[in-house]
C-alpha positions, 0 to 999 in steps of 0.5 A, spaced: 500 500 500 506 504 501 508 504 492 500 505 492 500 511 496 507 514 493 504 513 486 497 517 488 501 523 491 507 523 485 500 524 480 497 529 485 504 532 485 505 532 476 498 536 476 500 541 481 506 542 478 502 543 471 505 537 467 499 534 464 500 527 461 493 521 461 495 514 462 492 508 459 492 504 466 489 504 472 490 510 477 496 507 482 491 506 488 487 502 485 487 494 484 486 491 477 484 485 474 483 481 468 477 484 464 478 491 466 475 495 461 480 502 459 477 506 453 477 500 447 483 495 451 481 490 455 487 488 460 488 481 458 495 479 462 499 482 467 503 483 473 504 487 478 509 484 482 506 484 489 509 479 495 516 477 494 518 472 489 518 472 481 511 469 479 515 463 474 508 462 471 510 469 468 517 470 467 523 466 467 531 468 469 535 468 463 542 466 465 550 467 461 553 472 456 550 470 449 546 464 446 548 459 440 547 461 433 544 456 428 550 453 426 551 452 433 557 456 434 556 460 441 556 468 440 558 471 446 555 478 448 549 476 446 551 478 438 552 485 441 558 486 445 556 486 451 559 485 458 556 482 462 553 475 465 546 474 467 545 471 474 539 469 478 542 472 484 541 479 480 533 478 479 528 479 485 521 482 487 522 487 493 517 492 495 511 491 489 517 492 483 521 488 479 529 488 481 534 487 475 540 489 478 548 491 474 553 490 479 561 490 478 563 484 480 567 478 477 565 471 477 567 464 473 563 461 468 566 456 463 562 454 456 559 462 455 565 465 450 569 468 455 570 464 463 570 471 467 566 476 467 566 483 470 560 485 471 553 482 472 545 483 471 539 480 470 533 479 465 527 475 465 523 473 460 516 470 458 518 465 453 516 458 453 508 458 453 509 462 459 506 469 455 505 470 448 501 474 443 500 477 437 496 485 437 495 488 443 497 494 447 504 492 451 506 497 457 510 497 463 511 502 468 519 503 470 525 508 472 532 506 469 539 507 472 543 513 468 550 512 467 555 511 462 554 504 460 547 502 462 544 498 457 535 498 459 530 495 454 524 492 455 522 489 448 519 483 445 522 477 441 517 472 436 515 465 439 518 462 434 522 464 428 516 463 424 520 468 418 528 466 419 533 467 424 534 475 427 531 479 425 528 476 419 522 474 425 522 481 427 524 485 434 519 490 437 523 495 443 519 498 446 523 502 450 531 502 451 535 506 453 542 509 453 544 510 460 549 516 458 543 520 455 538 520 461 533 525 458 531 520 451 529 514 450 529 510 443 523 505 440 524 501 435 522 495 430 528 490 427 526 487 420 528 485 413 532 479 413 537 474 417 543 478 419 546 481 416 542 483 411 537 486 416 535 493 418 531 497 422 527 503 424 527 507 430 525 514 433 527 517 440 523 520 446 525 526 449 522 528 455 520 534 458 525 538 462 524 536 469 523 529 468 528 524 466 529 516 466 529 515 473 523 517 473 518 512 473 514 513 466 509 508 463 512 506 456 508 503 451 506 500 445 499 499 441 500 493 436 495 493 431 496 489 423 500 494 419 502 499 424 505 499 431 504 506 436 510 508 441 508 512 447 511 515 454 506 517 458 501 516 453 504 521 449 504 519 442 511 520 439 512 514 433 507 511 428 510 507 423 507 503 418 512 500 413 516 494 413 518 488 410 522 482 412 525 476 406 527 469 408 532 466 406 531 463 398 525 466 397 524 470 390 520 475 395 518 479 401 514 476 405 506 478 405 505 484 409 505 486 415 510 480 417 514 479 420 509 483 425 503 478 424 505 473 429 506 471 436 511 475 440 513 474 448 516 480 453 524 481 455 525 486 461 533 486 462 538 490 464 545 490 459 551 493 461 556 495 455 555 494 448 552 497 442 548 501 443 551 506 449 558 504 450 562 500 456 562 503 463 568 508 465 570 511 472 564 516 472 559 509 473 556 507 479 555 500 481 550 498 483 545 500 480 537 498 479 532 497 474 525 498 477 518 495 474 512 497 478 507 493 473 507 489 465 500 490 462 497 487 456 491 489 453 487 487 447 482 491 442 475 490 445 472 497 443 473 497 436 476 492 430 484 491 430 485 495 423 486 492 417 493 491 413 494 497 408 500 495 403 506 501 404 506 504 397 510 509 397 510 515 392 516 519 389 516 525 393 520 532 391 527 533 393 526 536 400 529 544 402 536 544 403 537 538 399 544 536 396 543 536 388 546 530 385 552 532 381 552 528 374 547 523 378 551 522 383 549 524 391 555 523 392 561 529 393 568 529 392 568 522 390 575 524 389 577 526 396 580 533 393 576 536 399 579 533 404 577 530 410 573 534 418 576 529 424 570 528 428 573 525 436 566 526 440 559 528 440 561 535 442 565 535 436 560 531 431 555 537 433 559 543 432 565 541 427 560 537 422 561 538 413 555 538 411 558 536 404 563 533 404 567 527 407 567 526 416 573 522 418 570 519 426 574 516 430 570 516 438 573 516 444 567 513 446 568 508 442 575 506 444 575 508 435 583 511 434 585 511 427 587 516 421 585 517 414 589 519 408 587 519 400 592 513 397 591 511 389 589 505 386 591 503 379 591 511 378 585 512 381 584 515 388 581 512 394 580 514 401 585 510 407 582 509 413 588 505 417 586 504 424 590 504 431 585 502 435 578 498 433 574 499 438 569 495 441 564 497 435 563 497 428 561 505 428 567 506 433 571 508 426 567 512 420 567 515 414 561 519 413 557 524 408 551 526 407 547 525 402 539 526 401 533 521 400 528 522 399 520 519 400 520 513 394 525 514 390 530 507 389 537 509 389 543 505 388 549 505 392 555 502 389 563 503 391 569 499 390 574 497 398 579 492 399 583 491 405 589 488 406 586 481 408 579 478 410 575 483 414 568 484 414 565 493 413 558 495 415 555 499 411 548 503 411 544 510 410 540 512 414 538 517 419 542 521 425 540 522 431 534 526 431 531 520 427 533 515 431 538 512 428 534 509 422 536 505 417 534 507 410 538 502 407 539 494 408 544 494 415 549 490 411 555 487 412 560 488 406 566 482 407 573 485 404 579 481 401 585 484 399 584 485 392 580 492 390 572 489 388 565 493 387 560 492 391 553 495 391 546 495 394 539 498 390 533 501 395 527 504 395 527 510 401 521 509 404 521 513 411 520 520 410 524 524 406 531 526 409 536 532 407 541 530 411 542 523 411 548 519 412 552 514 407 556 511 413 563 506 412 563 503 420 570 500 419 571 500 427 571 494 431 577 491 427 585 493 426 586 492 419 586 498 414 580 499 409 581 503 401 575 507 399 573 509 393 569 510 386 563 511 391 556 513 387 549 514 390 545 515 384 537 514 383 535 509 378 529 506 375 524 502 380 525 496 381 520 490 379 520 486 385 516 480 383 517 479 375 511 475 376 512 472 369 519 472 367 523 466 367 523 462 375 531 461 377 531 454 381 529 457 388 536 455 392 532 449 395 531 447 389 524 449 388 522 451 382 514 454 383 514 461 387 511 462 393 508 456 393 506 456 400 501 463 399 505 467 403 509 471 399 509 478 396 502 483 395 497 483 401 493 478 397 498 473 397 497 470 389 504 473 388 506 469 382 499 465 381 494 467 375 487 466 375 483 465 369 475 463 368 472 462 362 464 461 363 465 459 371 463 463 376 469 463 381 473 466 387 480 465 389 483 468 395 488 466 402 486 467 407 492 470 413 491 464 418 490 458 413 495 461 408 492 456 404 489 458 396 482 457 396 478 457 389 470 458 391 466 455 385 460 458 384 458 455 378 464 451 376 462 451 367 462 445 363 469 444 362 475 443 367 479 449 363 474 453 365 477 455 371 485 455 370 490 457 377 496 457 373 504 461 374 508 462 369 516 462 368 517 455 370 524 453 367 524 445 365 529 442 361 529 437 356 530 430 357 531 431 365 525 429 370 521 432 375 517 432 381 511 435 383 508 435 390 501 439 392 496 438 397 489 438 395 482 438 398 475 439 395 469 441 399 466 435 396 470 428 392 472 431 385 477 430 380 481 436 378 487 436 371 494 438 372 498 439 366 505 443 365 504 447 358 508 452 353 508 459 353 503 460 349 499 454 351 499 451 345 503 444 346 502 440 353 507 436 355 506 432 360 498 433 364 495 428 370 488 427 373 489 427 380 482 425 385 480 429 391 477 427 398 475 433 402 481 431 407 488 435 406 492 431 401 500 430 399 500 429 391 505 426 387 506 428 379 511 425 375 514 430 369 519 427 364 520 434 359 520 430 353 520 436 348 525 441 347 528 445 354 523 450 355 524 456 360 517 459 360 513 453 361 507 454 365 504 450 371 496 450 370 491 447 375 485 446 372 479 446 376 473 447 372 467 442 371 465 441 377 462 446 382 465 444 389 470 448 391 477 446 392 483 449 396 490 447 394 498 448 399 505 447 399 506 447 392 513 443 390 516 443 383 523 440 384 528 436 379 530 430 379 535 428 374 541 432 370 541 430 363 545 436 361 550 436 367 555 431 364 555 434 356 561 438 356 563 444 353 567 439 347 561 434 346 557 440 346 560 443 340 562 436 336 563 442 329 568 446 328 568 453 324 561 452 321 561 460 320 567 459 316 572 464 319 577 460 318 576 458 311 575 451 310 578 449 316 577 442 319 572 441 312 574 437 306 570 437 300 571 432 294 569 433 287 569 426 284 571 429 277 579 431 280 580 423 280 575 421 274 576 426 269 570 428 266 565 426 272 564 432 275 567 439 276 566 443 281 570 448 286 569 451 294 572 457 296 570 462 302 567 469 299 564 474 304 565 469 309 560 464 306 563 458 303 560 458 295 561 452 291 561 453 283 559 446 280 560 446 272 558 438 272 554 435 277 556 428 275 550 423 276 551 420 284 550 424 289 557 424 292 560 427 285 560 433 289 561 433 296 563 438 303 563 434 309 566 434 316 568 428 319 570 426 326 564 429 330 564 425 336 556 424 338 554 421 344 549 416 346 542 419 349 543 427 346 539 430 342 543 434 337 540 440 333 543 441 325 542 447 323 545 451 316 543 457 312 543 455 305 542 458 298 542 455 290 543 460 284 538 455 281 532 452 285 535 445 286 534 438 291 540 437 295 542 431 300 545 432 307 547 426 311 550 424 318 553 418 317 559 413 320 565 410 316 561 404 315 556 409 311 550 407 317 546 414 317 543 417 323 540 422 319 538 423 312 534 428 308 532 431 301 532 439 301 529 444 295 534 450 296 532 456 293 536 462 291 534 466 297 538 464 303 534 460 307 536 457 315 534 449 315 533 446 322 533 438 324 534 433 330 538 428 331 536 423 337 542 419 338 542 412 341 549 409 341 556 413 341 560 414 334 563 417 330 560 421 324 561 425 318 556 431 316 556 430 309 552 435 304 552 431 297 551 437 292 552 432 285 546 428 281 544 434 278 543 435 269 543 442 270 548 448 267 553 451 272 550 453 279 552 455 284 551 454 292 552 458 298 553 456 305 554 459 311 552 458 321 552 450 320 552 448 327 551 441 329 550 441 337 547 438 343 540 441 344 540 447 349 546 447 350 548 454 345 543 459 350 547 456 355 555 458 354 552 464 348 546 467 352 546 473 348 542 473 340 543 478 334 549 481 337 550 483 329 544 485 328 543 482 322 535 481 324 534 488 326 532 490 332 530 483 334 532 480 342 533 488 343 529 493 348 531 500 347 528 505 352 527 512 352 525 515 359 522 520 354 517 517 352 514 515 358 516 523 361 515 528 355 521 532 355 526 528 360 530 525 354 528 523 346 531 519 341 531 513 335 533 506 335 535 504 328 540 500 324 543 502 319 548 498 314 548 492 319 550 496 326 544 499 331 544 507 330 541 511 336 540 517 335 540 522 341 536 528 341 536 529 349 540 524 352 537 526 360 540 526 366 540 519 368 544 514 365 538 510 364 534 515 359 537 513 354 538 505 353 538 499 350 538 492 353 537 485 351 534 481 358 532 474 360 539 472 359 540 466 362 548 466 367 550 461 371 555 461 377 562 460 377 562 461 369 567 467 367 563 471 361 567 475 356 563 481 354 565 484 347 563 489 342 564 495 337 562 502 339 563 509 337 560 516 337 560 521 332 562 526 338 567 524 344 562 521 350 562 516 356 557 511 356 556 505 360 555 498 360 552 493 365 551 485 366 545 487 371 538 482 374 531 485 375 533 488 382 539 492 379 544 488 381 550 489 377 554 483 376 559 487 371 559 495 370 565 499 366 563 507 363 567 507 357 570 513 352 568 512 345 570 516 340 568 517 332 572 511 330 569 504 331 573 500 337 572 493 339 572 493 347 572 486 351 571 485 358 571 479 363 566 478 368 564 472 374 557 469 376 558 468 383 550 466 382 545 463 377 541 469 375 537 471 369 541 477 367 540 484 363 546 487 358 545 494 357 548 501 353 547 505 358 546 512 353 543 517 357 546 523 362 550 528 357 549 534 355 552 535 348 547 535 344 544 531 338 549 525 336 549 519 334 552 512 338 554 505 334 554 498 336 555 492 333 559 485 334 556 484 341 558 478 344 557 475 351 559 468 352 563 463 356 570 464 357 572 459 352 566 457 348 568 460 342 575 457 341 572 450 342 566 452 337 572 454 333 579 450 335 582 456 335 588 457 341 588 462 346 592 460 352 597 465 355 594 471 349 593 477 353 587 483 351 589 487 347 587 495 349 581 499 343 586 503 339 593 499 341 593 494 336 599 492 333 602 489 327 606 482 328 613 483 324 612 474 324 605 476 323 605 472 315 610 468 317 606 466 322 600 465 317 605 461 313 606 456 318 599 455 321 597 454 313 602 449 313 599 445 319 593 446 317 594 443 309 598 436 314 592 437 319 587 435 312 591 429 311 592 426 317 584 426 316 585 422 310 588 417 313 584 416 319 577 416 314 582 410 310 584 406 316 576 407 319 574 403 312 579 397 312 574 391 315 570 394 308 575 392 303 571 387 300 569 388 292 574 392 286 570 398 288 574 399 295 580 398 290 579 403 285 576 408 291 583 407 295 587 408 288 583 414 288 585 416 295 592 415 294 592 419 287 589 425 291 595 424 297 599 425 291 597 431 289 596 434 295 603 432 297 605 436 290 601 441 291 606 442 298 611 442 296 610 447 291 607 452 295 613 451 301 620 451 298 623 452 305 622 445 307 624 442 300 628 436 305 622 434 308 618 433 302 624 429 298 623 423 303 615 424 303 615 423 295 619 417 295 615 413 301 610 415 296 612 412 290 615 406 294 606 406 295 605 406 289 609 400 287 605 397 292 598 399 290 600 396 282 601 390 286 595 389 290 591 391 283 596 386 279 594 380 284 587 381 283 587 381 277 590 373 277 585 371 282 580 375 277 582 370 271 581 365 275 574 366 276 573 367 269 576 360 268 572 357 273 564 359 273 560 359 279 553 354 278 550 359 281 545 363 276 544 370 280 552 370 280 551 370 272 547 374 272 550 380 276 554 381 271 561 385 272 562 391 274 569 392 275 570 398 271 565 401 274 567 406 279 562 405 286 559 410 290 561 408 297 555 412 299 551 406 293 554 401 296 551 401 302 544 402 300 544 398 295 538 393 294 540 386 299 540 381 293 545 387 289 549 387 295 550 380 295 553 379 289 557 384 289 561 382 296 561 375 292 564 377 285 568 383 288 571 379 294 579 381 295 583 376 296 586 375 303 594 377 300 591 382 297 587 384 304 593 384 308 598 389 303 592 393 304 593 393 310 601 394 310 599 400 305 595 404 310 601 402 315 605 406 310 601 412 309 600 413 317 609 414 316 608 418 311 604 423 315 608 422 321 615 423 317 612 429 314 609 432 321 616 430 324 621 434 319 617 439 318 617 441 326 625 439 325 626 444 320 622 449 324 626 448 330 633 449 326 
């Protein structure tokens, strides 16, 4: 009855004195209950702390100095430094109040992150069942300690981390305190994401002079569904209303108002040291209390609890007193020419602060001790920040400038740092400390190395517009040195937060439906889904509880199209297969169809009925892609022709093979130099006229990078005339896709071929070619591993002298080109197609203006008024689709009619840039190459960034874009880039051995061609069966020798190699008459003694007849016979073929060999 009476007297006392406040709570001198009614809340918990001893239904004593992560990794000071030791001896109930009491004491604790401690406290708490609830009013009357050091709070944690680990689940604090600073206190919320992608709002109290926090004060909060009110005394002094919180591998936010819509228990402790006020000094008096009259709990009785109001946030004006962006930059001085204020306290912070440029702070209060000076790197300045003493925070040593935010605006922050080792830097922007510290930014933690890297962070501003707000570097709480630079501040376009209908990146679980689960993204929780009716009458909707999608059916239609749930961008790849689990339930048993579908709908690959009880149930679907790999596919539920109602949860899509994980980038590709770049090598063709003279005639050469066949005579055999490339190895299981761009002076029938060296066909077809270039497209399903040719056999033809071009063959493995060549019509041969230019203009009369045009095979843009972003003036190709852990070579041609700087970025929907150079172009076309890395799989954007310029009207010319994998293109085409270094734009120069070099590749290449004629005859050995094997062999070798003349004419200066090469060439010669003359013998011999068989008469003999190994193998089955009967080689004449191939195989080698000997000397 003493602390009633006492409490009577002070509020008789405050109205004497004419301070004017209005508690909820019931006067001190009365008693309440459970059920008491104060305006609209009706008190459903407290504790009033009456008797002696801790109510253990209420609350129990927290004890130690930290906790254990969820690595299981125990973090001491409770993830915030702190001193001290929390004990049950420091907690007790005396005189109606609750004691928690700080003393300077050392004590003895092992297994807690430190073994002694000099200081003890303590803290209870209403977890465990004990007390938990979600809304309501939370109030607490207590007096805190001052002092230097003093850490009070009473605040609230989630029951269950139903949202991730801090502070994704959220934190309320109500009230906290910093004890050197008795005159305010501070409420907050902690949000946004698992540390240390968290963040924060906050606001301080200031009391009215006469008070302070020794006193007793009431300190509340009013929880309601979107929005939490912070009082002192009943004074209203915070309202905020947006937040958001994002788990882990979620592709979105949470639905608001999360994480704030779950239960949450009551801390009451008492901290000493740490990051909020710093360690105690000599000035600190131990021991000291924090006292607590009562804890009150109210529920909204009077009224309904508000409904959630999704934050939206509109782009306001730039404040008064604003820093305007300098070159879109809010950043000044970004080269450090102003120099640095040296800020060592708070006095100093007050008077000495630079509003514009950069404050260099190192507190005393902190234990911060540091210096800074401006250093280069690669000719480029950054600030230096080397530390004496880290302190014991990671803002005990800053570099700060303001800038200005302003109300739903995005920005990005971006800036290069380095250190010299492994250490972690926290940066954020946000406010001082008349806005409690807020934070506008992600508080992130950025992890340095000691090589220079970019970092960078896009968002949207949604508290209220701040002029004076700080970009802060808190590098203290670590020795090691820091380098600054390149820092950049700059509004950009609002970001799409969803891109509900773009391709899906496999969530890091492996899920490949978002928001499966119904609680992500818009208030109505579909982020992602679409509902479709078609002649149904139908509701959708989930509701916050159940987060359970649920379709209410009025009339549900005739068919189950009818009524259509369905997400968009699932990725499936070819050949890979997939589970689909889901559970479902009916309001009464029916049938419902699932099917995945095409982009545009037109094609289903793969559709299910499912049957539903009324009881929630898990369904499996198995899903084998067997159509080409599609990346936009769609998941749709089909619910229509039955009336009762449906409700469906906990959608999974996961993949459960990988058919493309073991295709290598050479088995990817198996043909080289299909776009001619390097002549005809790795092709051969053949015309049978240079052997037969009078069969066929025909040429091949490379003319405007095409490769264009004349044929004077076509001969009457497909294979008369003849361009192939053999030795691609494909393999067993993959789908190949063989493709070209071809054309015939003459509308005229062609055949292409894959086949192996026994003339077995994997593929086969007949083509009309027309004298407009068309492409042609083909699959190849292979089912076994072998070794082929691709074969276009131009021959058989009675027509005049024509011609054919040829150009972009590819034989590849489906799917794989878009994964190592993300990037289309880099060349803009197919205009503008695959390209997206913008122009902010367009969209905001007046804020830039220009075309987009290609002229003579290059994109012209035409800039009028490029803007004062960068981005008012852009042109993109998206949906790129980069993998983790390739390195990207991006290259392309660039000039402006007038000196200018543009930029390039490799960025995704939320403006995170995986590459970014500004580049000076000039008016003559430069080629630029760049590398990059993935750290991430990711659907990424390459944009000309063409805008913020003043120059006036002029004109910007791309061509040859390329972005590809590192080394793709070398195996595509086989050429040899290792050791090379790039060259810089403009500084291209002559090679004095550069045609000597030319000389010596020829070379290689003519003996490369060669050593392909020897592996396809020693392929065709078990075939040497019939005179016409002989006669194709004799024609080899004729060839050889040609070829081998041709050499030597064309390379004098290695005459000895060919002299050895000519002789081992006649000696095989006189070997082949031999062969020939050994036939003939076992010829004569037949003749003397004919076979009774009829059909054998009857085949006649065509020995002089020189055969197509393309006929023989597709000859009728009884022609065959008698041609392998009458032909057959004798087993003599078998083996000095044998030896004859042998022979061929030296020459090659021997010319190989003397070859690179003479190249040595």
């Amino acid at each position: 009855m003493f602390k009633k009476s006492l409490s009577m007297f002070l509020v008789i006392l405050l109205i004497c004195t004419h301070y004017s406040t209005t508690v909820l709570a019931n006067p001190q001198d009365e008693s309440v209950e459970v059920g008491d009614s104060f305006g609209d809340w009706t008190l459903v918990w407290h504790d009033e702390f009456d008797g002696n001893e801790l109510n253990e239904e209420n609350w129990r004593i927290d004890t130690g100095n930290g906790f254990i992560d969820g690595n299981g990794e125990f973090i001491h000071g409770w993830g915030n430094e702190e001193l001290q030791y929390y004990q049950e001896d420091n907690v007790s109930v005396e005189d109606g109040y609750l004691v928690l009491e700080a003393k300077e004491e050392t004590v003895h604790y092992p297994d807690h992150g430190r073994e002694t401690f000099h200081y003890t406290s303590g803290k209870v708490i209403s977890d465990g069942g004990r007390f938990n609830k979600k809304y309501g009013r939370f109030e607490a009357r207590m007096s805190l300690p001052k002092g230097q050091g003093f850490w009070p709070a009473f605040w609230m944690m989630p029951a269950n981390d139903e949202y991730g680990a801090w502070a994704a689940s959220g934190e309320i604090d109500i009230m906290e305190n910093a004890g050197n600073s008795p005159n305010k206190i501070g409420g907050a919320i902690h949000y946004g994401g698992e540390w240390p992608n968290n963040t924060f709002t906050a606001k301080d109290y200031y009391f009215p002079e006469g008070r302070d926090i020794t006193d007793f004060n009431v300190y509340a909060v009013e929880w309601e569904p979107g929005e939490i009110r912070w009082y002192v005394n009943d004074e209203l002094y915070q309202t905020v209303n947006n937040w958001d919180t994002t788990g882990n591998g979620n592709p979105a936010k949470f639905t608001y108002p999360a994480p704030f819509d779950q239960e949450f228990h009551i801390i009451l402790n008492l901290a000493i040291g740490g990051h909020y006020g710093g360690n105690p000094d000599e000035t600190t008096e131990f021991p000291n209390k924090v006292l607590v009259d009562y804890v009150r709990v109210y529920d909204l009785t009077g009224r309904e609890y508000r409904e959630p109001v999704e934050p939206t946030f509109e782009g306001a004006p730039l404040p008064e007193n604003a820093k305007e962006a300098v070159e879109g930059n809010y950043i000044y001085d970004t080269g450090f020419e102003q120099g640095f204020t040296e800020i060592r306290t708070d006095a100093e912070a007050e008077t000495n602060w630079n509003r514009n440029y950069w404050n260099f702070l190192h507190l005393e209060q902190f234990n911060g001790s540091g210096s800074v000076s401006v250093d280069s790197i690669d000719d480029k300045p950054f600030a230096k920040v080397e530390i004496e003493n880290g302190g014991n925070q990671s803002h005990s040593i800053q570099l700060i400038q303001d800038v200005t935010v302003t109300t739903g605006r995005w920005y990005k922050l971006s800036f290069d740092a380095k250190s010299t080792t492994n250490r972690p830097m926290n940066v954020k922007i946000g406010g001082g400390a008349e806005r409690g510290w807020s934070a506008y930014s992600p508080n992130r933690d950025y992890e340095l190395t000691d090589e220079t890297q970019s970092y960078e962070m896009t968002f949207q501003m949604q508290q209220e517009s701040d002029a004076s707000a700080r970009l802060e570097f808190n590098v203290g709480n670590n020795a090691n040195p820091v380098w600054i630079g390149n820092v950049r501040l700059e509004e950009v376009e609002p970001v799409d937060p969803y891109n509900e209908d773009g391709p899906k990146t496999p969530l890091a679980d492996g899920n490949h439906i978002y928001n499966g689960t119904f609680d992500l993204g818009r208030l109505d929780r579909l982020t992602y889904w679409d509902f479709l009716t078609d002649g149904a009458e139908a509701n959708v909707s989930v509701q916050p509880e159940a987060r359970e999608l649920n379709v209410s059916i009025s009339n549900g239609g005739s068919e189950k199209e009818a009524i259509q749930i369905k997400q968009r961008g699932i990725q499936l790849r070819e050949r890979d297969e997939y589970q689909l689990t889901f559970e479902a339930r009916a309001e009464e048993a029916r049938d419902i169809d699932v099917a995945f579908v095409s982009e545009d709908g037109e094609n289903v690959y793969v559709a299910e009925t499912f049957s539903l009880s009324t009881t929630m149930e898990q369904h499996e679907m198995l899903v084998t892609m067997d159509a080409p790999t599609d990346i936009e596919s769609q998941l749709v539920f089909m619910l229509g022709g039955n009336g009762n109602d449906v409700t469906i949860d906990n959608v999974r899509l996961v993949r459960l093979t990988d058919h493309h994980a073991g295709v290598s980038l050479e088995d990817a590709f198996p043909l080289k130099n299909g776009n001619f770049t390097h002549s005809l090598l790795h092709w051969t063709s053949h015309v049978q006229g240079e052997h037969e003279p009078g069969i066929s005639e025909a040429t091949f050469e490379i003319t405007d990078g095409e490769l264009v066949s004349t044929v004077t005579n076509a001969g009457w055999e497909p294979w008369h005339v003849m361009l192939e490339q053999s030795n691609l190895d494909l393999k067993e299981g993959n789908t190949y896709i063989l493709e070209f761009d071809a054309k015939s002076s003459i509308n005229r029938e062609i055949e292409i071929a894959v086949e192996n060296s026994s003339y077995e066909r994997y593929f086969h077809t007949v083509i009309e070619l027309t004298e407009e270039m068309s492409t042609y497209s083909f699959e190849i399903d292979m089912g076994t591993n072998d070794a082929v040719a691709l074969k276009f056999l131009l021959g058989n033809s009675d027509a005049d002298e024509h011609s054919f071009h040829f150009d972009n063959v590819k034989l590849e493995v489906k799917g794989e080109r878009e994964k190592y060549f993300p990037l289309e019509n880099g060349d803009f041969s197919k205009e503008l197609e695959e390209w997206n230019p913008h122009v902010q203009g367009d969209h905001e009369p007046d804020v830039s203006e220009a075309t987009f045009d290609v002229v003579d095979g290059e994109l012209k843009a035409s800039i009028i008024n490029a803007g004062w972003e960068p981005w008012h003036v852009l042109i993109d190709q998206g949906n790129l689709n980069l993998r983790a852990d390739n390195t990207y070579i991006l290259t392309f041609d660039a000039k402006s009619s007038v000196d200018r700087d543009i930029e390039v970025v490799v960025e995704n929907s939320s403006y995170h840039r995986y590459f970014h150079s500004a580049i000076e172009l000039t008016d003559t076309m430069q080629t630029f190459s760049y590398e990059f890395e993935m750290d991430a799989d990711d659907i990424g954007a390459l944009k000309f960034l063409l805008g913020n310029t003043d120059i006036g009207e002029h004109e910007v010319y791309l061509d040859n874009v390329r972005l590809e994998v590192k080394g793709a293109r070398e195996v595509l085409e086989e050429e040899t880039v290792e050791g090379e270094e790039p060259t810089p734009p403009g500084n291209e120069e002559e090679d004095p051995d550069d045609s000597e070099n030319d000389e010596d590749n020829e070379l290689e290449e003519r003996i490369s061609q060669l050593e392909q004629l020897i592996d396809e005859l020693t392929s065709k050995i078990e075939q040497l069966e019939s005179h016409s094997d002989l006669l194709e062999l004799e024609k080899r070798i004729q060839g050889l020798e040609e070829q081998l003349a041709e050499l030597r004419k064309e390379y004098s200066h290695v005459e000895e190699s060919f002299t050895l090469l000519e002789q081992e060439l006649s000696d095989l010669k006189r070997e082949m008459e031999l062969l020939k003359e050994q036939y003939n013998n076992e010829e004569d011999k037949r003749e003397e003694n004919p076979s009774s068989d009829d059909s054998n008469q009857e085949s006649g003999d065509n020995s002089d007849e020189v055969e197509s190994p393309e006929r023989d193998s597709k000859a009728e089955n009884s022609q065959e016979t008698t041609d392998k009967d009458e032909h057959i080689l004798p087993d003599t004449a078998t083996n000095q073929f044998n030896y004859l191939l042998i022979g061929l195989l030296f020459i090659v080698a021997s010319g190989i060999l003397l070859y690179f000997r003479k190249k040595r000397v």
